[in-house]
C-alpha positions as CSV (number, residue, x, y, z in Angstrom):
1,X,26.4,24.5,30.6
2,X,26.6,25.1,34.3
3,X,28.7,23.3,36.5
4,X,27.7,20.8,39.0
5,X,27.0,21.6,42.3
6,X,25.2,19.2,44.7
7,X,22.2,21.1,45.0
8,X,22.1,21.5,41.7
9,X,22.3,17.7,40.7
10,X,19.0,17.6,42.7
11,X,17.3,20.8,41.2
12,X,18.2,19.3,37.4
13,X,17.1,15.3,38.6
14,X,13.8,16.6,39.6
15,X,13.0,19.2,36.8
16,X,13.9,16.2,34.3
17,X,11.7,13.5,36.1
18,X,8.6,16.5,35.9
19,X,9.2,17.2,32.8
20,X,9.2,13.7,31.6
21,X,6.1,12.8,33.9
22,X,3.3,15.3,32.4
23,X,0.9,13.6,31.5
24,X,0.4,12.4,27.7
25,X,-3.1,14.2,27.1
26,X,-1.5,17.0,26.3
27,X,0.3,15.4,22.6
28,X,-1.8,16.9,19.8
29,X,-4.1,14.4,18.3
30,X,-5.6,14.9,14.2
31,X,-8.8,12.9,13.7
32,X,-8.8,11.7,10.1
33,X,-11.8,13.3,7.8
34,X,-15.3,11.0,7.7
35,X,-16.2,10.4,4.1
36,X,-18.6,12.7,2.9
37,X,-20.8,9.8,0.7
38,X,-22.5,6.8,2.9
39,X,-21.1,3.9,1.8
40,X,-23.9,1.5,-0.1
41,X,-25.2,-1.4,2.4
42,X,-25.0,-4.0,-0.6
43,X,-23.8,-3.8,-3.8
44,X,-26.6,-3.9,-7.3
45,X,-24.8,-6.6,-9.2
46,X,-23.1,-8.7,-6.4
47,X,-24.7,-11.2,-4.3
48,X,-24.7,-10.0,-0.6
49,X,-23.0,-12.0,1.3
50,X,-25.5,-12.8,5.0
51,X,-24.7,-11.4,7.7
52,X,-22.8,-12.7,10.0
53,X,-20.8,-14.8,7.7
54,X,-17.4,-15.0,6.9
55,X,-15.6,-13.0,4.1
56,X,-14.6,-15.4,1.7
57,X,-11.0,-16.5,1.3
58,X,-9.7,-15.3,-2.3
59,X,-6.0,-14.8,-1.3
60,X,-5.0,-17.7,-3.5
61,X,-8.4,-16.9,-5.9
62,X,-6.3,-18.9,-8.6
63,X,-6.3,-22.4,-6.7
64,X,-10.2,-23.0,-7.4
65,X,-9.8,-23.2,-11.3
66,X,-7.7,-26.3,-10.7
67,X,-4.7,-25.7,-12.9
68,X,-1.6,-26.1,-12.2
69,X,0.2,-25.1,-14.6
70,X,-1.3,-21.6,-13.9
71,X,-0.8,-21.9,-10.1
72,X,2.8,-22.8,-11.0
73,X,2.8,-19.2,-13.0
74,X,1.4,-17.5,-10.5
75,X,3.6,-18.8,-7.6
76,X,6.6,-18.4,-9.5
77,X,5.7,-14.7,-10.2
78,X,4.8,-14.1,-6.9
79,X,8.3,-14.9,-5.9
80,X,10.7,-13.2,-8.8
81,X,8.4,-10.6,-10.4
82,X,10.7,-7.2,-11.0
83,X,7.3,-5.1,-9.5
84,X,7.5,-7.1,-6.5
85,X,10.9,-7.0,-6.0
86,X,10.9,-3.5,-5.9
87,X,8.1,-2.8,-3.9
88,X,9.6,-5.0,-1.3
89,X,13.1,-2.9,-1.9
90,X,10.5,0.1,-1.2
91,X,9.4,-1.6,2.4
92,X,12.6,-2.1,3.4
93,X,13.3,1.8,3.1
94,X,9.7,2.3,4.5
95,X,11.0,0.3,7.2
96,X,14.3,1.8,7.8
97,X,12.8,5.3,7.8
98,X,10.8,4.6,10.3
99,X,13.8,3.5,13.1
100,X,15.4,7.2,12.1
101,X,12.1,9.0,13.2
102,X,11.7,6.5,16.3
103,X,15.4,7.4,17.4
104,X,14.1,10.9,18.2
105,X,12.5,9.4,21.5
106,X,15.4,8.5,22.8
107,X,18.7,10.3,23.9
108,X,21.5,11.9,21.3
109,X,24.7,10.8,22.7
110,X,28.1,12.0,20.7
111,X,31.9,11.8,22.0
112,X,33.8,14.7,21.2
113,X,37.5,14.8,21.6
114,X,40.2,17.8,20.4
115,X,43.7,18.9,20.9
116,X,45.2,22.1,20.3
117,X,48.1,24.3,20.7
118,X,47.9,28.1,21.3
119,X,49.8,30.9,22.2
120,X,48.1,33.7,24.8
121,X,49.3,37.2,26.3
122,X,46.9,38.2,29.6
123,X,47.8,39.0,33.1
124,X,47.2,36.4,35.5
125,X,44.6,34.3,36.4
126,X,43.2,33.7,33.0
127,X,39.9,32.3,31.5
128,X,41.3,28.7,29.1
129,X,39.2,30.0,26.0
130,X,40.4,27.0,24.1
131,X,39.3,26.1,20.6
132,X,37.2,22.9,22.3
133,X,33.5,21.4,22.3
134,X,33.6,22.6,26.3
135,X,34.6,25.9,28.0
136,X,37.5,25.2,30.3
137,X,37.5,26.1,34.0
138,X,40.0,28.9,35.2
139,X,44.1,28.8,34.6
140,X,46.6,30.1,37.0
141,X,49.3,31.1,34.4
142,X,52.3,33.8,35.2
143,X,51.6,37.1,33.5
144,X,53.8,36.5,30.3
145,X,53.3,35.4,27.0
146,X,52.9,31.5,26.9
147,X,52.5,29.2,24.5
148,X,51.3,25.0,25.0
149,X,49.5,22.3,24.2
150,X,45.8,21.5,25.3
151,X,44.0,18.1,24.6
152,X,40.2,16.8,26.0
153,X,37.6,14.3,25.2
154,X,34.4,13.5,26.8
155,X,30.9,12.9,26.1
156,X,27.9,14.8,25.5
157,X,24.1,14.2,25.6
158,X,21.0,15.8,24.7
159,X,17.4,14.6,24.9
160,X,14.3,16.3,23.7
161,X,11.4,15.2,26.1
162,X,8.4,14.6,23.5
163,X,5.6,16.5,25.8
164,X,3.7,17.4,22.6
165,X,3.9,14.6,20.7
166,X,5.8,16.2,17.7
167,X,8.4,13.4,17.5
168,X,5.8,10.3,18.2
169,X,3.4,12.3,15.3
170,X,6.7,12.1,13.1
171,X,6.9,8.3,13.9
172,X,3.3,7.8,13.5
173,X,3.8,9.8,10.1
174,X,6.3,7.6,8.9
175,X,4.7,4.0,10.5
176,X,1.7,5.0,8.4
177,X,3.4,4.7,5.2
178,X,5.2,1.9,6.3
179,X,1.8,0.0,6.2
180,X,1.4,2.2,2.8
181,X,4.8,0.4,1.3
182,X,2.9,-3.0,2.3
183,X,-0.3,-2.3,0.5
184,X,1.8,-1.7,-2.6
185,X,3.9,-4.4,-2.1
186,X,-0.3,-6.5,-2.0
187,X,-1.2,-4.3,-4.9
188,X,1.6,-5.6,-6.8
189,X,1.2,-9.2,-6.0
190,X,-2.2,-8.5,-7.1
191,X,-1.3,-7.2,-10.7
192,X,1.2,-9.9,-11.3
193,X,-1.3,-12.8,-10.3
194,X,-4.2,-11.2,-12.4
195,X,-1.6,-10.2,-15.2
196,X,-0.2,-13.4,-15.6
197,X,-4.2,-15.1,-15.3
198,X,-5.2,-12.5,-17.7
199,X,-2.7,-13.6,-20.8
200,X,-2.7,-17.3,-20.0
201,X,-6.5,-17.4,-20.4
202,X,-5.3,-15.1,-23.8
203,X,-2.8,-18.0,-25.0
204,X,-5.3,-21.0,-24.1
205,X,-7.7,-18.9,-26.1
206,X,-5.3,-18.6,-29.0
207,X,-4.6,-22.3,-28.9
208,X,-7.8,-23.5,-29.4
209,X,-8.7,-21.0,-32.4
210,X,-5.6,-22.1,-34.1
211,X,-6.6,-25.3,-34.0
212,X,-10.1,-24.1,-35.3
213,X,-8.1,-22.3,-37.9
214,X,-5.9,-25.1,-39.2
215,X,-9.8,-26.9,-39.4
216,X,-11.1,-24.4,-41.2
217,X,-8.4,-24.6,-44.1
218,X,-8.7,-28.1,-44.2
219,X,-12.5,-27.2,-44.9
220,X,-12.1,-24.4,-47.3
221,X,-9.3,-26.4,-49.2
222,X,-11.7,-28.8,-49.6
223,X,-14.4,-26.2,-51.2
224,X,-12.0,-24.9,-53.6
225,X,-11.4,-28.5,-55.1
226,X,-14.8,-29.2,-55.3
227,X,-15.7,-26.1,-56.6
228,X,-12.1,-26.3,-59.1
229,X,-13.5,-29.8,-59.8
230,X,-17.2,-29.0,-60.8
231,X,-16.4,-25.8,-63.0
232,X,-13.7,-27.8,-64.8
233,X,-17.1,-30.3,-65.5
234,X,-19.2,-27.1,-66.5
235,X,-21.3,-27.3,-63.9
236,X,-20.7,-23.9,-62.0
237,X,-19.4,-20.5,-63.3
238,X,-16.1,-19.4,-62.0
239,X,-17.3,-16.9,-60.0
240,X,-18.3,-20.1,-57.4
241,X,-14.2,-21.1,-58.2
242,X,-13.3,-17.8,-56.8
243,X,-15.8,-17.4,-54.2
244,X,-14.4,-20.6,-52.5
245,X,-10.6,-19.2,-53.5
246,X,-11.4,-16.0,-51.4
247,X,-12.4,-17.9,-48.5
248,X,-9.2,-20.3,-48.6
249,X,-7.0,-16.6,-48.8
250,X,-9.2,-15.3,-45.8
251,X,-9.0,-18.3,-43.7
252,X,-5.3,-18.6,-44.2
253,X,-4.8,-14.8,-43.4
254,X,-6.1,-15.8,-39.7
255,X,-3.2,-18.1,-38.8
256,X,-0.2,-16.1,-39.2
257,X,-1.5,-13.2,-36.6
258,X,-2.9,-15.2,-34.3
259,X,0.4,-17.4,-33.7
260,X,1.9,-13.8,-33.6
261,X,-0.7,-12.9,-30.3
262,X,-0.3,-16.6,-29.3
263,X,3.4,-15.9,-29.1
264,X,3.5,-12.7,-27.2
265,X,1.2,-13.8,-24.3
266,X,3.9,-16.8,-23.7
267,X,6.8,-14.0,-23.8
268,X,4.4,-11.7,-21.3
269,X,4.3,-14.8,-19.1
270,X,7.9,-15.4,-19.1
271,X,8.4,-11.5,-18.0
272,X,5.6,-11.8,-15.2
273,X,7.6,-14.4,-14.0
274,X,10.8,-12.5,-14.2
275,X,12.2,-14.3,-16.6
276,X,13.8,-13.4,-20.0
277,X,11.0,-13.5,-22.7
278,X,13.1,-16.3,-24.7
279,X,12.7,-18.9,-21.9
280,X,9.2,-19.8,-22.5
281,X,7.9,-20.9,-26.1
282,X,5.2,-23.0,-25.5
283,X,2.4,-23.6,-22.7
284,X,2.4,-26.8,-21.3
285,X,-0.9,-28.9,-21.9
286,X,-3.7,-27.4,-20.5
287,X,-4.7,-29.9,-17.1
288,X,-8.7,-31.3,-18.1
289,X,-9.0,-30.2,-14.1
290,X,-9.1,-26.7,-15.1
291,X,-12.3,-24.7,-15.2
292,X,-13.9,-21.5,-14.3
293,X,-16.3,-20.9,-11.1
294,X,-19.6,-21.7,-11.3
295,X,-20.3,-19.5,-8.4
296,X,-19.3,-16.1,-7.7
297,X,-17.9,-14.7,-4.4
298,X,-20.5,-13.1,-2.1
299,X,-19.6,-9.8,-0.9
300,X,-20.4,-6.4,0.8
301,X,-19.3,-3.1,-0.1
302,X,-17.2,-3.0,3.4
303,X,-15.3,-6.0,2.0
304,X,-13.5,-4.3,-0.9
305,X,-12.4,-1.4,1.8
306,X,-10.9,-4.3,4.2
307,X,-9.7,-6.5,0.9
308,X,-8.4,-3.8,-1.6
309,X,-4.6,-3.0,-1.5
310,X,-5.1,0.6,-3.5
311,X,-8.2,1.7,-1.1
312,X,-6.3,-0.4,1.8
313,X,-2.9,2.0,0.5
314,X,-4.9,5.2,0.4
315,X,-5.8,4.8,4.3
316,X,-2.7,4.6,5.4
317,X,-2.2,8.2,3.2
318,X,-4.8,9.2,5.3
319,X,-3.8,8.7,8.7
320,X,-0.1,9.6,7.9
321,X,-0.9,12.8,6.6
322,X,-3.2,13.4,9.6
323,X,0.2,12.5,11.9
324,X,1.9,14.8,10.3
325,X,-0.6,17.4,11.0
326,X,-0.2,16.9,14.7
327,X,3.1,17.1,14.2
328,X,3.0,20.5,12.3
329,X,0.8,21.7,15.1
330,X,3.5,20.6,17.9
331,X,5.5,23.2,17.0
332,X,3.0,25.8,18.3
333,X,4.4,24.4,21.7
334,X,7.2,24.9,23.8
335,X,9.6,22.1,23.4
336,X,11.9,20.7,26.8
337,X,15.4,19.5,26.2
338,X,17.7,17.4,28.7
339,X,21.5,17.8,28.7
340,X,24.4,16.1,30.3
341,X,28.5,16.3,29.3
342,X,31.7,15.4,31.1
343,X,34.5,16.6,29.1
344,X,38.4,15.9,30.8
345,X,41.4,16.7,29.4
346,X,45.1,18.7,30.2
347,X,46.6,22.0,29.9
348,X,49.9,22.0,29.9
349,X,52.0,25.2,28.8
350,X,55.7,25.3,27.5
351,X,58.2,25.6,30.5
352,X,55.3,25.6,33.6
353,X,53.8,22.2,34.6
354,X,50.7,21.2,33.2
355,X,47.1,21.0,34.9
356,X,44.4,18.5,34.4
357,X,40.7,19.8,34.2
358,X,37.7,18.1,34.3
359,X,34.0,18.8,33.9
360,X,30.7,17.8,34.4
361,X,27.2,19.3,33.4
362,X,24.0,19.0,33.5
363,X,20.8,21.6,32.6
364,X,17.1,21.3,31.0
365,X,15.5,23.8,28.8
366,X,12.7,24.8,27.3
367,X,12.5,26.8,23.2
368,X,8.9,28.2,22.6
369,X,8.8,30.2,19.7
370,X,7.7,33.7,19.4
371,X,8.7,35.1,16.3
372,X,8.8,33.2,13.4
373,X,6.2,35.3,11.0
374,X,3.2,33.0,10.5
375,X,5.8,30.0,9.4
376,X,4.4,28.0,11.3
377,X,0.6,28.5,10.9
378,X,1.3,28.9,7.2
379,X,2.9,25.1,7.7
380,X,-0.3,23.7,9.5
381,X,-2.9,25.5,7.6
382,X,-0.9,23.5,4.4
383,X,-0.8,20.1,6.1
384,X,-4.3,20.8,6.7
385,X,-5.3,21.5,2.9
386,X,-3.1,18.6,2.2
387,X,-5.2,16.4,4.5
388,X,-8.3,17.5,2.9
389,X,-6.8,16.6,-0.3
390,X,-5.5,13.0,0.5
391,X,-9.6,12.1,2.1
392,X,-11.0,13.5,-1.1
393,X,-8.8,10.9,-2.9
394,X,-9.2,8.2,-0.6
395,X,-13.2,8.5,-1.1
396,X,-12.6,8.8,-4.8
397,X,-10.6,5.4,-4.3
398,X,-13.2,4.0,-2.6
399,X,-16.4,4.7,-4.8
400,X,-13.7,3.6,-7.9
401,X,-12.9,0.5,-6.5
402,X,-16.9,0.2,-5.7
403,X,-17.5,0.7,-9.0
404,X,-14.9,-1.5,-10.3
405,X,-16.6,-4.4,-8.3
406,X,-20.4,-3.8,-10.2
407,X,-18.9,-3.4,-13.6
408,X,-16.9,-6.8,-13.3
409,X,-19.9,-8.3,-11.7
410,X,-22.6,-7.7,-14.6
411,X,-19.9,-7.9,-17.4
412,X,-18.9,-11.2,-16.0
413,X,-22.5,-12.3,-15.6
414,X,-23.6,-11.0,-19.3
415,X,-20.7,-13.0,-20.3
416,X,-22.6,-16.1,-19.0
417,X,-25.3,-15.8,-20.3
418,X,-23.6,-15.2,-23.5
419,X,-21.6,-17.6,-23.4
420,X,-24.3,-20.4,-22.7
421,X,-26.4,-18.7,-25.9
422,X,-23.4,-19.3,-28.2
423,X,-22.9,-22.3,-26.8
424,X,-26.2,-23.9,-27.8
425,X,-25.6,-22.4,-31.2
426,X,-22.2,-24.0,-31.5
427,X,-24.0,-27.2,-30.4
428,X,-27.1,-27.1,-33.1
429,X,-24.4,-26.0,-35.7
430,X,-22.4,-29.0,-35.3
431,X,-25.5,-31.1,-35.3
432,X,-26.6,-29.3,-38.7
433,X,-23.3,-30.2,-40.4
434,X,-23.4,-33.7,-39.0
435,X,-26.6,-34.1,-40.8
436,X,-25.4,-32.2,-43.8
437,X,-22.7,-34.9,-43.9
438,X,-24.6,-37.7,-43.7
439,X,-27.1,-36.2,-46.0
440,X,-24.0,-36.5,-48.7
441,X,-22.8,-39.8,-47.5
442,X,-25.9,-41.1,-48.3
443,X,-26.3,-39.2,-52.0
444,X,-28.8,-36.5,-51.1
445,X,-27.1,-33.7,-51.0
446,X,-23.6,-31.6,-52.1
447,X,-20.6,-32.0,-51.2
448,X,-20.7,-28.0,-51.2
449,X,-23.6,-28.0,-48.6
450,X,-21.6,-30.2,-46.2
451,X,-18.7,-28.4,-46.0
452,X,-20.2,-24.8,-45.9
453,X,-22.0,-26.7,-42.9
454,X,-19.1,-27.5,-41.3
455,X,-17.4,-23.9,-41.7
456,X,-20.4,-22.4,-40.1
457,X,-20.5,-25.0,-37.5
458,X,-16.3,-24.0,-37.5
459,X,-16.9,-20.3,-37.4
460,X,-19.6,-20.6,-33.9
461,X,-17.2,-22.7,-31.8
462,X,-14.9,-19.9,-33.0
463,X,-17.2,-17.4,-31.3
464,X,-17.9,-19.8,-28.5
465,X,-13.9,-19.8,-28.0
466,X,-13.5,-15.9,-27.4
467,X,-16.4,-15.5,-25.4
468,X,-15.4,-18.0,-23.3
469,X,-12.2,-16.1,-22.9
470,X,-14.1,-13.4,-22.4
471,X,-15.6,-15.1,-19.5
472,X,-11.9,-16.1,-18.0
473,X,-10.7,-13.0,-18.2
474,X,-13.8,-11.1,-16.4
475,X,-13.7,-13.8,-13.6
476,X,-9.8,-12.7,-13.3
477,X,-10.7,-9.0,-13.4
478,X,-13.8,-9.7,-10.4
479,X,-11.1,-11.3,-8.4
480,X,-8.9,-8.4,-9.0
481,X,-11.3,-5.6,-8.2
482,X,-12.2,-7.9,-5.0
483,X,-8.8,-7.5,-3.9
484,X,-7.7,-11.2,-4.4
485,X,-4.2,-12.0,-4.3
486,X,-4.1,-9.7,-1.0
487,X,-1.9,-11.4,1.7
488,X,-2.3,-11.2,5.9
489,X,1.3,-11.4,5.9
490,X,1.4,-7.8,7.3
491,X,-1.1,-7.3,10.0
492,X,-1.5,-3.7,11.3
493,X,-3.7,-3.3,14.3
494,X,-5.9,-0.6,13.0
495,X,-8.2,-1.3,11.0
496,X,-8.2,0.0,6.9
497,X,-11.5,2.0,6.8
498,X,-11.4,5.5,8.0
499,X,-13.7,6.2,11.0
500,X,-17.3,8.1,10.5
């Protein structure tokens, strides 16, 4: 450091205020890739949404089926899911990261304070070559061999002037995967509203075939002592006996594992929540409010890049990687530092009276760097390859989640018209056993024929049953390859689709 004279004061005061004046052009800017593959102006299986309109709202998708007890789920594991919880734990280090790169615009300020004692043979006057942070100005000392004590503190300051813009790429680098730790933090919410949607639907489902099932026995009970009855008369062979024994054992076979499936969606549920799986054993009754939509969401293929948390996430990957590129590229550049230090403190020597020193200093410099052998290209031409890498996955994120959105549309929609097919069979199988019945109520026909009736008629509102939670759990997997569940409560400025 060099000692302060007036005119240098004003040398240093100027230098600094040029130096932090240039203009900001000259920071080195990455542009992110384009995509390679024109995005599609309206999806096959979807229903384009006009233009102009709004995007539909589906950031609470699970309010329109009108059930609370699922809403209650869904809130609850919104709040204490273990996922969430950690990807919230993973923003707050996002977060926290991001002050540590924003403290390089500013000033490094330190104190530094020693004390020493030394003993020194050199003819007089003498340089104090102390063991200090400072060098210490000149000591008039006799000619002998002395020995004392020496003691200073002061402060000391450095500030690299970001001219390049290494330090605001490195802040840019780390904001981007700030917004990154967000989307995740969405993508869980996302999984833990569709997860918990997905096994309800699973354990409604199970419900209502059990309760088929314990039907069915009745029915098949019923068959084996009719069948028991009329062999016992000799009017059948016992192969009829068994046939009707061998669909009691069948039906009965049913129960047992589907309890066992019934019971592990409840304990999933509990989990979801973040509860422990032995705090839930039964679902509540369903609500008669509840229902699927009759109408699916109309949507563009731009509305799953602004809705999606994963293609949302792999954006910000994106851009952050391109910061970091500038950043890498900065250090082509010569870099311009700011100093300033006072430092005071006392000599004072055995047997001679002491002397009190003090100093203040103040420089700027500049490091370009010469020789380094290729690091640093070797360093940008990786960032670059790394870039290239990150857009390829971002587009392969993109045409996934594209994908994701057709296959959930036409399996959702086959599942419709399925489900409206099986339910007109259910509907005429019913009506055939009704008339079976009262064909036997009214001595003309079998007692045999009405009940086989009525286990068919059993058997498609079975069917009927798992295709319509088929249908549930498609309409939960549309609204998660949508993007619903994603929450504005994070905002960034820029918008989540890379530029063309």
């Amino acid at each position: 450091m060099i000692a302060l004279v007036p005119e240098f004061h004003k040398r240093c005061l100027v230098s600094a205020l040029v130096v932090s004046l240039l203009p900001a052009c000259t920071s080195v800017r990455v542009a992110v890739p384009a995509m390679q593959e024109a995005l599609p102006t309206q999806m096959d299986a979807a229903t384009a949404r006009p233009a102009g309109s709004a995007m539909p709202d589906l950031s609470r998708w699970w309010a329109g089926l009108e059930d609370p007890v699922l809403s209650g789920y869904i809130e609850e594991g919104l709040k204490n899911n273990l996922d969430v919880r950690v990807a919230l734990a993973r923003i707050k280090e996002a977060r926290a990261y991001l002050r540590v790169a924003e403290s390089a615009y500013y000033p490094t300020v330190a104190a530094v304070a020693g004390a020493s004692r030394g003993r020194q043979e050199t003819p007089s006057p003498v340089q104090g070559q102390l063991n200090l942070p400072f060098p210490l100005p000149p000591l008039d000392m006799p000619p002998t061999k002395t020995q004392g004590n020496t003691h200073a503190f002061g402060l000391d300051a450095v500030w690299e002037i970001d001219i390049f813009g290494a330090r605001h790429s490195d802040a840019d680098m780390v904001g981007e995967l700030v917004m990154g730790a967000h989307e995740q933090k969405h993508g869980a919410q996302l999984m833990v509203a569709s997860d918990i949607a997905t096994n309800y639907f699973e354990a409604r489902g199970a419900e209502r075939r059990l309760g088929l099932l314990y039907q069915g026995v009745t029915v098949a009970q019923r068959l084996h002592l009719y069948a028991s009855g009329r062999f016992n008369a000799g009017q059948t062979t016992a192969s009829e006996v068994d046939r009707a024994a061998l669909q009691l054992d069948f039906t009965e076979s049913q129960i047992e594992p589907l309890k066992a499936k019934l019971q592990s969606h409840v304990r999933r549920i509990a989990v979801l929540m973040g509860h422990v799986p032995e705090s839930l054993k039964v679902l509540p009754l369903q609500p008669v409010s509840s229902h699927l939509p009759t109408e699916l969401p109309e949507v563009l293929p731009s509305d799953v890049l602004e809705r999606r948390p994963d293609v949302r996430g792999a954006a910000r990957k994106v851009r952050s990687q391109a910061a970091k590129l500038g950043s890498a590229k900065a250090e082509l550049f010569p870099k311009f530092y700011l100093g300033f230090g006072v430092l005071s403190g006392r000599i004072h020597p055995d047997h001679i009276e002491g002397r009190n020193f003090s100093i203040q200093s103040m420089g700027i410099g500049m490091r370009l760097p010469l020789l380094e052998g290729g690091r640093i290209r070797a360093n940008i031409a990786a960032n670059e390859a790394q870039l290239e890498g990150v857009a390829v996955q971002y587009e392969q994120t993109v045409l996934a989640a594209l994908e994701d959105v057709e296959n959930a549309y036409t399996a959702k929609k086959s599942f419709d018209v399925r489900f409206e097919k099986l339910g007109n069979s259910a509907r005429l199988a019913r009506k055939v056993a009704e008339h079976k019945h009262a064909l036997f109520v009214n001595g003309q026909e079998l007692l045999q024929a009405a009940l086989e009736a009525e286990a068919t008629a059993l058997q498609r509102e079975d069917e009927t049953i798992q295709v319509n939670v088929s249908q549930a759990l498609y309409t939960v997997l549309l609204y998660k390859a949508l993007g619903g569940g994603w929450s504005a409560d994070f905002s960034p400025a820029a918008p989540p689709r890379l530029p063309d």
